[in-house]
C-alpha positions as CSV (number, residue, x, y, z in Angstrom):
1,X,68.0,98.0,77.0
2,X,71.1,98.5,79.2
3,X,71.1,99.7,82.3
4,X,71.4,103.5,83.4
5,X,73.9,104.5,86.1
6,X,71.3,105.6,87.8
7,X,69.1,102.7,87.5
8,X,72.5,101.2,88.9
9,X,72.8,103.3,92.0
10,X,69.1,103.0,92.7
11,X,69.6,99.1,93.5
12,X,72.8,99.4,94.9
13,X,71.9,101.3,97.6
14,X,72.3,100.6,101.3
15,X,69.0,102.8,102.8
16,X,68.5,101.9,105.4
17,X,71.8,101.2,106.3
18,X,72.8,98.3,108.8
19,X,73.0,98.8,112.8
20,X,75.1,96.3,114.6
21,X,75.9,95.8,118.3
22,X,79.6,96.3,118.9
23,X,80.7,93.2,121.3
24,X,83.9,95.2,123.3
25,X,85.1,93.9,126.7
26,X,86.1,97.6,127.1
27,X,82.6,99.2,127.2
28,X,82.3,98.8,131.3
29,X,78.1,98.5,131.0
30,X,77.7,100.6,128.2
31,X,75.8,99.3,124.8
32,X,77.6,100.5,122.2
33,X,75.9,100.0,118.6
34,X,77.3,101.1,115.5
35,X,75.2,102.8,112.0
36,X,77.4,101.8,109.4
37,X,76.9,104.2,107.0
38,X,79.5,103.7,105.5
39,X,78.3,100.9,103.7
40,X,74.6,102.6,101.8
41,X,76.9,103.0,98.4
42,X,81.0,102.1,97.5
43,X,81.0,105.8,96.0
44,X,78.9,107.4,97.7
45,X,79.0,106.4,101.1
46,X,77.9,107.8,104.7
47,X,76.9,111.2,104.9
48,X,78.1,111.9,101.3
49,X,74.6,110.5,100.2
50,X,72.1,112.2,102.3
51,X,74.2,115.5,102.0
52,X,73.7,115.7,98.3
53,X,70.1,113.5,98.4
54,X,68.1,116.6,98.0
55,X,70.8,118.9,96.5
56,X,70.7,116.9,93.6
57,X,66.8,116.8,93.4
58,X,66.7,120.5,93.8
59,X,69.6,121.1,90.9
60,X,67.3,119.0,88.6
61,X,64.1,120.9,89.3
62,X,65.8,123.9,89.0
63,X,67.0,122.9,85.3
64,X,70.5,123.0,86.3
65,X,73.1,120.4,84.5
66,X,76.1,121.4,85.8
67,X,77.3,120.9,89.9
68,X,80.3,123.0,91.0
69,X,81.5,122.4,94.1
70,X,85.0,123.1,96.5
71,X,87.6,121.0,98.6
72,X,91.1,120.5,98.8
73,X,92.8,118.0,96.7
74,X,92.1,114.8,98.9
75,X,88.6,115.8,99.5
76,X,86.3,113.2,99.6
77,X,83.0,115.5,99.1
78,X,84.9,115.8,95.6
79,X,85.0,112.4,94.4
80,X,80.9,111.7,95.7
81,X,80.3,114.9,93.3
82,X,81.9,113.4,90.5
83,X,80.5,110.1,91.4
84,X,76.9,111.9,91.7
85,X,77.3,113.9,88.7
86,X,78.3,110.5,86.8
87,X,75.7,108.5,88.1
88,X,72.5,111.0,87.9
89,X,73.8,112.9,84.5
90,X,75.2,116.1,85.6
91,X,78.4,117.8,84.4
92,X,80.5,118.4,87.6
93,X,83.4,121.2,88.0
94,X,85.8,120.8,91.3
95,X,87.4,124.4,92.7
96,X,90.3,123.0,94.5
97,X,92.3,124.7,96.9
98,X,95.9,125.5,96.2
99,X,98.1,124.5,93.5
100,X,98.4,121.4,90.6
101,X,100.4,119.1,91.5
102,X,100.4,116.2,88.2
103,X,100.9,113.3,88.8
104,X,97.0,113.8,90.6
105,X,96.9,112.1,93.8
106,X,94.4,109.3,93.8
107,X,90.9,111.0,94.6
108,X,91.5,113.5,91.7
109,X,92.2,110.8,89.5
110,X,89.0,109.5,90.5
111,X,87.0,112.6,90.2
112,X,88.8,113.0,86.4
113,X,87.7,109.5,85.5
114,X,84.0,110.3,86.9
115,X,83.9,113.4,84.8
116,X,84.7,116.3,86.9
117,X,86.7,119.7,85.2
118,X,89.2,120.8,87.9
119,X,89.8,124.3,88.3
120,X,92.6,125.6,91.3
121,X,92.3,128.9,93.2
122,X,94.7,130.2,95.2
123,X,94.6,129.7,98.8
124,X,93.8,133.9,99.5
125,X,91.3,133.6,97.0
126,X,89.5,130.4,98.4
127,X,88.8,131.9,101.8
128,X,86.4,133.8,99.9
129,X,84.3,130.6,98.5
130,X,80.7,131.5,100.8
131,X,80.9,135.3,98.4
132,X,78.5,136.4,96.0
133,X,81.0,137.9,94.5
134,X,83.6,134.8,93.8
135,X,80.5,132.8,92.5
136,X,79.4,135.7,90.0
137,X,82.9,135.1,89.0
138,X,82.7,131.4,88.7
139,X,79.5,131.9,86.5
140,X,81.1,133.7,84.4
141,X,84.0,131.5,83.8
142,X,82.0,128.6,83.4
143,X,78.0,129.7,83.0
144,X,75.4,128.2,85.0
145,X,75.6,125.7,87.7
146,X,73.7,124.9,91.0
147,X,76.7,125.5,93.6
148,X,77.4,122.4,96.5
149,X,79.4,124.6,99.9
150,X,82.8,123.4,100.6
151,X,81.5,119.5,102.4
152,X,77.9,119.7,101.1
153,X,76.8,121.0,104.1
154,X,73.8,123.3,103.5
155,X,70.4,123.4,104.5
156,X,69.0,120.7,102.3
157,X,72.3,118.5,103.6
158,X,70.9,118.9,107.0
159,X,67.7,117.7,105.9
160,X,69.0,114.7,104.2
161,X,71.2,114.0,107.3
162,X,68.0,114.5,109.9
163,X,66.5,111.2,108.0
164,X,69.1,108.6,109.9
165,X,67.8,108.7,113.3
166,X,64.3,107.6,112.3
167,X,66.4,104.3,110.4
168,X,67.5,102.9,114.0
169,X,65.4,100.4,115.5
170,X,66.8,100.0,118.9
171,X,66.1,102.2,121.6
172,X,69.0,104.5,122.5
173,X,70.5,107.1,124.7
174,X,72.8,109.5,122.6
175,X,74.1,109.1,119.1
176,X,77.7,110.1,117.6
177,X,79.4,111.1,114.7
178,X,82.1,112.8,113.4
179,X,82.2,116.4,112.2
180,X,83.9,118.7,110.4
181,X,81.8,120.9,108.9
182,X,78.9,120.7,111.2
183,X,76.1,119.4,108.7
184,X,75.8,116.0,108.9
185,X,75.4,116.6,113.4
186,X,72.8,119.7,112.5
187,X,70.8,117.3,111.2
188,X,71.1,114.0,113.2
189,X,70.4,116.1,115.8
190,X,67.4,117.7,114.8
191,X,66.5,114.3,114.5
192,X,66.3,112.3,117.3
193,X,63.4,112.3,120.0
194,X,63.1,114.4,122.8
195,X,64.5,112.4,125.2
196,X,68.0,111.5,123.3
197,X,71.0,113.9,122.4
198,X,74.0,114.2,119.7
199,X,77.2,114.5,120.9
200,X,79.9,115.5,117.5
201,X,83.6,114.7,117.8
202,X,85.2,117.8,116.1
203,X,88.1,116.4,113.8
204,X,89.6,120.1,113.7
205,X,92.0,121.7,115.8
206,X,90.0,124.0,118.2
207,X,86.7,122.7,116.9
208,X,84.7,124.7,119.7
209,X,83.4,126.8,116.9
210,X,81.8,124.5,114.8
211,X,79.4,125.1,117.6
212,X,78.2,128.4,115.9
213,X,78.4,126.4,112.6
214,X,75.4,123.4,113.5
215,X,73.6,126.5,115.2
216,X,73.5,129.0,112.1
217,X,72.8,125.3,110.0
218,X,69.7,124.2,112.3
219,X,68.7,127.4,112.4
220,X,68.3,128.3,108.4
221,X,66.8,125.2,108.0
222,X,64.2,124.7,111.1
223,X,64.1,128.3,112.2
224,X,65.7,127.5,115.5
225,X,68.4,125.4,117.4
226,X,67.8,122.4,118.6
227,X,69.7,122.6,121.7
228,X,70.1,118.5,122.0
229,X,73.4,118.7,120.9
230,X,77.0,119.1,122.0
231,X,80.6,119.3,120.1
232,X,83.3,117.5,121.7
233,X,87.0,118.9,120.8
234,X,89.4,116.7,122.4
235,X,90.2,113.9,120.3
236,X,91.2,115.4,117.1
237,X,94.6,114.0,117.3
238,X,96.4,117.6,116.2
239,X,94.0,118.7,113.7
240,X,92.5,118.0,110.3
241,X,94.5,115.0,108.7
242,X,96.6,114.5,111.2
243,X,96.9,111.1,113.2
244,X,99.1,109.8,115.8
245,X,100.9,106.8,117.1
246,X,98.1,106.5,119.2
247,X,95.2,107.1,116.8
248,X,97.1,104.5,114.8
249,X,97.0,101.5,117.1
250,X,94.0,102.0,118.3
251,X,92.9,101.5,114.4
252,X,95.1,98.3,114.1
253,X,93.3,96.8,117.3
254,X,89.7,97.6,116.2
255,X,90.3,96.0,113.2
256,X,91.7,93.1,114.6
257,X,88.9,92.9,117.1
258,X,86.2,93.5,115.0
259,X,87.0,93.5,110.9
260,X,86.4,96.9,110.7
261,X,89.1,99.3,109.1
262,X,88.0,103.0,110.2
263,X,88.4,106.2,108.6
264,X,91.6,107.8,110.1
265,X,90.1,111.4,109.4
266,X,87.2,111.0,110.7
267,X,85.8,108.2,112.2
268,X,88.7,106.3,114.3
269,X,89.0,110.0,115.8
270,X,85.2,109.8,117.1
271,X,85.7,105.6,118.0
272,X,88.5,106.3,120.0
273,X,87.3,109.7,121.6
274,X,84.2,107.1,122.5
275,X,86.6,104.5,124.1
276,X,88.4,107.2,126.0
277,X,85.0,108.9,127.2
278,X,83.9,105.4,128.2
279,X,87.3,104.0,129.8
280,X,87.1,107.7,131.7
281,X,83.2,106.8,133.3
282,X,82.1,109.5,131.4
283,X,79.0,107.6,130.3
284,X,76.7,105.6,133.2
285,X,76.2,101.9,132.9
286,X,73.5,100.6,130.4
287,X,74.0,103.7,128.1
288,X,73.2,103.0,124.6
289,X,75.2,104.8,122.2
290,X,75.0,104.9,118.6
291,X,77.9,105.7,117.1
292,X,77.5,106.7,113.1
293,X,79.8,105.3,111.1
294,X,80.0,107.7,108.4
295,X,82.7,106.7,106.2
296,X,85.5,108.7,104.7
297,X,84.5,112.5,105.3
């Protein structure tokens, strides 16, 4: 009998996934150690998978076949929705923001070839993705479908998220990780043990109130904050998909150092935030630092 796709992920999958110490002459005393999630799955890697871990559990117990989810057209949360509705049998539909553009950009492509419908909504009409009222409309365009937020982050996200910490062996101080829409640091830091805290590296211009986004997250799902947590919005390099010369070196020389080519919209904003807070003595000696190495957000 062949093989299923999911019978395919199943093995393929990195969980737990691998924690290595980074060897950097720049650390001045500090242990820096890296989760490289970014390597549990080629598709659906990082937080993608324990974001929509549970989701998908809960669309199948609720008898739903169909996923709909948002993002704009490079979104990467869309192509591990078509990936996940490819590999675990659900009909996916993508609401993207803004207009078609043909030819589609490479991670539509991808998302077309998993098996996703695309839909566009105009950008007035998007801001209004968290309403009742747009999703009433959406059902009755398309008919049933369990609904994935803009990112996957949601409460069941946060639960699949608050699984890594328990994964890391070593003993450490504070743990790291990109955000953007707040889920994937709602739930590392709910968590990690008393003694250790989460520090996010906002990728947004003015990310301050993502703040108010992990909070309302934790909250929903655990009934409080967890308070162990901080956002840190001065690394993110002029906002959301934007890099610099800077940002762009400092890629090329971590690769060169270490054979690891980071996530420009994500992760090489957190890794060199890091290297800054550490060049800066921002961290004491013998600090152990995980950074999470989430992939492409």
């Amino acid at each position: 009998m062949a093989e299923t796709p999911t019978a395919r992920l199943a093995t393929d999958l990195r969980i737990p996934s691998p924690v290595i110490e980074l060897r950097d002459d720049r650390l001045r005393g500090v242990r820096l150690f890296l989760k490289r999630d970014d390597l549990i799955h080629p598709e659906l890697p990082g937080n993608k998978w324990r974001k929509l871990k549970y989701n998908l559990a809960a669309a199948a117990d609720q008898g739903h076949d169909t996923l709909l989810t948002f993002g704009g057209a490079y979104s990467n949360h869309i192509r591990a929705t078509a990936a996940a509705g490819h590999y675990f049998g659900f009909k996916t539909i993508g609401v993207i923001r803004g207009e078609e553009h043909l030819p589609l950009n490479s991670t539509l492509t991808y998302a077309v070839d998993r098996g996703m419908r695309l839909t566009y909504m105009d950008r007035t009409t998007y801001r209004t993705k968290h309403s009742s009222a747009l999703a009433d409309q959406l059902r009755h365009e398309f008919g049933p479908f369990y609904l994935l937020p803009e990112g996957g982050s949601n409460e069941l996200a946060v639960r699949g998220c608050a699984e890594l910490p328990a994964e890391i062996a070593d003993p450490f101080d504070v743990i790291c990780c990109p955000v953007g829409t707040g889920g994937t640091l709602a739930g590392i830091a709910a968590g990690v043990q008393s003694h250790q805290s989460a520090i996010g590296f906002s990728v947004l211009k003015g990310g301050e109130f993502l703040a108010t986004a992990v909070t309302d997250l934790q909250t929903r799902t655990y009934g409080r904050a967890s308070g162990n947590w901080r956002i840190e919005p001065r690394f993110h390099c002029g906002g959301y998909a934007k890099r610099t010369g800077d940002l762009d070196a400092f890629i090329a020389d971590f690769d060169a150092r270490h054979g690891i080519r980071l996530d420009w919209i994500y992760v090489a904003k957190m890794m060199s935030g890091l290297f800054t807070m550490i060049d800066r003595g921002e961290f004491r000696p013998h600090t152990r630092i995980v950074a999470v190495i989430t992939g492409p957000g």
